[in-house]
Residue, then its C-alpha position, 0 to 999 in steps of 0.5 A: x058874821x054869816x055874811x063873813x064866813x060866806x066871803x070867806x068860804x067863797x073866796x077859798x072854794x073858788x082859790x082852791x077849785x081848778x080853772x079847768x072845773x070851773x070852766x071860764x074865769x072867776x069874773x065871766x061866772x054868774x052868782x048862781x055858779x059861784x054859790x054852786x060852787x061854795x056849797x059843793x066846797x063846803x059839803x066836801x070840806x065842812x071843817x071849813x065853816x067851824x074853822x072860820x067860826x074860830x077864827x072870826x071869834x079870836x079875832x073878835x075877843x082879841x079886838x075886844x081886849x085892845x080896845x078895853x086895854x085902851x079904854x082903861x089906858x085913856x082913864x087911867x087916871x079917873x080909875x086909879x087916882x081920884x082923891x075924891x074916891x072913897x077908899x082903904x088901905x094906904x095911899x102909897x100902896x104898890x097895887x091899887x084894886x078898884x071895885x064898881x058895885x050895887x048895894x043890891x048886887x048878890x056877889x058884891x054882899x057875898x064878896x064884901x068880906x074879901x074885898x075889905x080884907x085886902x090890904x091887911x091880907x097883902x100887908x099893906x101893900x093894896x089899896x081898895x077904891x069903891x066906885x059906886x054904880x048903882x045898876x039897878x037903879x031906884x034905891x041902888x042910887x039913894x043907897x050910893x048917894x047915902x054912903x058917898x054922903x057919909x063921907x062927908x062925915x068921914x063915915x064913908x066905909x062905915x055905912x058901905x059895910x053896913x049897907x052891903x051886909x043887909x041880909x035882903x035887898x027888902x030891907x034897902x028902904x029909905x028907913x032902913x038907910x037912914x037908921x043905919x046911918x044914925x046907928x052909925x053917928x051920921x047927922x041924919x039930916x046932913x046926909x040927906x041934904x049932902x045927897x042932894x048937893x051937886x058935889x055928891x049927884x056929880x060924884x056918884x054921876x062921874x063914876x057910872x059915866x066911867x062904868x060906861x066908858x070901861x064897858x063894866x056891864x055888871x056887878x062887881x067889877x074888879x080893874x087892877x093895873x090893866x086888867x079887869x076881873x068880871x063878876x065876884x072872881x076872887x081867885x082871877x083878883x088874887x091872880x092880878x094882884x100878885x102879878x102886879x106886886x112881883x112886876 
């Protein structure tokens, strides 16, 4: 970045410094004549540096933004329309919400209420889709693999819930998880065989390598159409859902 804004700020102060200041052509000076001039350039117009740190930043986050655009373009499929995704609502609803989460993420417990409520809320008209990316690590995987196992059983948003309302990541044990789902009528030992199948392990592997590819550097993370709402930002999602129906 430094490295631009002083090209940048050269090429101007030498554009806008007179021949005759200068005293003999731009390729006849030396390094030090050059850098001489820029830093007098610089000195009598410092406005320069702030307007190039405004302009490389636009420039950078516009890039940013198209190369998402196209990430999320590229994987359309993969983000919006995969049977096997676990999911709420109806198939043939209008807009389709994705969720990438933790089971020990704070604002994905605190925003799980919400997330739930979204197709009675838009009155069917939005379908939720869970894509688990267990960014912690260690018991966040067992807990991702233990809910894509429910589903085995068609328990799938039952044990999510349950997982997501423990009240502290402590009690994520393997215990614990393995009590909620016989509270919930899952056949305990299946699940834990259905966790080590190669169906669930690619499964929940397909979903982070998608988190991967659509840069989600955190959790939650909301993608709706061609948009993606970083953190638990119920109001940016509630924005791009209303866009998407009245488009």
């Amino acid at each position: 970045m430094i490295r631009k804004l002083f090209t940048a700020a050269a090429m101007t102060a030498i554009a806008l410094t007179p021949a005759c200041a200068q005293g003999k052509p731009t390729s006849q000076m030396s390094k030090a004549e050059i850098e001489e001039i820029v830093h007098e350039y610089i000195v009598a117009n410092p406005e320069v540096i702030e307007d190039a740190l405004v302009a490389l930043g636009e420039k950078q986050r516009a890039s940013a933004a198209a190369a998402q655009q196209a990430a999320i373009s590229s994987q359309k499929d993969k983000l919006y329309n995969l049977a096997s995704d676990p999911s709420i609502g109806p198939a043939d609803a209008k807009v389709t919400v994705v969720e990438f989460f933790d089971y020990r993420c704070g604002y994905c417990k605190r925003s799980v209420e919400t997330v739930q409520g979204l197709p009675a809320q838009y009155d069917g008209k939005v379908r939720v889709v869970f894509k688990e990316l267990p960014i912690f690590g260690g018991v966040s995987e067992t807990a991702s693999l233990a809910a894509l196992a429910a589903g085995k059983q068609d328990k799938y948003n039952k044990m999510h819930v349950a997982l997501m309302e423990l009240k502290s990541n402590d009690d994520l044990t393997d215990k614990r998880i393995d009590a909620i789902a016989e509270s919930l009528g899952i056949d305990v030992q299946k699940m834990r065989a259905d966790m080590k199948s190669m169906e669930i392990q690619k499964q929940l592997s397909d979903m982070k390598d998608l988190g991967r590819k659509l840069e989600v550097g955190g959790t939650p993370g909301f993608f709706v159409g061609g948009t993606h709402i970083e953190g638990a930002d119920m109001a940016k999602l509630d924005a791009a859902i209303k866009a998407e129906l009245e488009s």
